[in-house]
N, C-alpha and C positions, 0 to 999 in steps of 0.2 A: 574434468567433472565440474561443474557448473555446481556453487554454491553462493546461497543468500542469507545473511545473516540482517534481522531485525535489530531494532534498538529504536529507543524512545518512548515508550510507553510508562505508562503512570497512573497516578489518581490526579484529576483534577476535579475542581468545580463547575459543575453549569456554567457556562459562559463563557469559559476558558479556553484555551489553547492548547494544542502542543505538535510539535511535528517531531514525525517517525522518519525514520533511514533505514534505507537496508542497501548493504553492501555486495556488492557480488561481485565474484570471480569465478575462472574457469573458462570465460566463454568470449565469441565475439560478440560482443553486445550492439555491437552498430546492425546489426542483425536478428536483434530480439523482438518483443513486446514484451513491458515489465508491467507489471499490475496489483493492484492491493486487495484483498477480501479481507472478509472480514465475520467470524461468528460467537455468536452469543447465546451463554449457555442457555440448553434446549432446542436450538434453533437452527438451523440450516448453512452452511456456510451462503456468504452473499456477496457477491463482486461490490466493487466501490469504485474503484479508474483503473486508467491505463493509462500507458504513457508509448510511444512510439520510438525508441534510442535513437531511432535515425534521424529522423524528423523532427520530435518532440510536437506530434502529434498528440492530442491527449481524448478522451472520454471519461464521461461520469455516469455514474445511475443517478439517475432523477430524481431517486428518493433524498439525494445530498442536501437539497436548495441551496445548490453555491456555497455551502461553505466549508469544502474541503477543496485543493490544489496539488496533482499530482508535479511534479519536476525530476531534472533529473540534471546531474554534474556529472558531465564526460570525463575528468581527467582525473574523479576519485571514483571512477565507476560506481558511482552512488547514486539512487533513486528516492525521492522525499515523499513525506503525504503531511501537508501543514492542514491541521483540519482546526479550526475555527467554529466561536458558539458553540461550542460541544453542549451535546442534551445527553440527558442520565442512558438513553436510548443507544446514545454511541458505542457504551459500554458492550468491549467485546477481544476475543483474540483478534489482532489485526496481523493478520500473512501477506507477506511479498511473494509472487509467483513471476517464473516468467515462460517466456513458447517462442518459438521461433516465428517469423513475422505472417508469413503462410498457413501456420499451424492453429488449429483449430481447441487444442488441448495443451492448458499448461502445465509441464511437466515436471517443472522443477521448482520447490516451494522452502522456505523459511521455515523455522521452530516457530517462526510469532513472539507477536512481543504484547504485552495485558495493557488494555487501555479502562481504565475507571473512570467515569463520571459521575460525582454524588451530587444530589439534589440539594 
């Protein structure tokens, strides 16, 4: 059974930094896609990147402008998201998911970890 555990979330300040990890076990990952959402109360869950385990392929939504970096470390089966300039906007539950590389639906998701930015 495939799980992912978050961590690194916080409060920071506009401008600030912080990168999250989520951890996963269970599965062969060299065979996944790993990825981050992200939502914010009232509001819709929203993708944010992806990463490729194989490749280290990656994607972003556009809404980012560059300043978030998904990554990932093979030999702690761990997945990053360094996000940078954070705006009060950022503020939101941030979920790791991941799908098999073909699959369409991802299936298997993180508790979240709380990311705050104050103005």
């Amino acid at each position: 059974q495939v799980q992912l555990v978050e961590s690194g979330g916080g409060l920071v300040q506009a401008g600030g930094s912080l990168r999250l990890s989520c951890a996963a076990s269970g599965g062969i990952f060299s065979r996944y896609v790993m990825a981050w959402f992200r939502q914010a109360p009232g509001k819709e869950r929203e993708f944010v990147a992806r990463i490729n385990w194989n490749d280290g392929s990656t994607y972003y939504a556009d809404s980012l402008e560059g300043r978030f970096t998904i990554s990932r470390d093979n030999a702690k089966n761990t997945v990053y998201l360094q996000m940078n300039s954070l705006k009060p906007e950022d503020t939101a539950l941030y979920f790791c998911a991941s799908r098999a590389v073909f699959a369409t639906i991802y299936n298997y998701w993180g508790q979240g970890t709380q990311v705050t930015v104050s103005s």
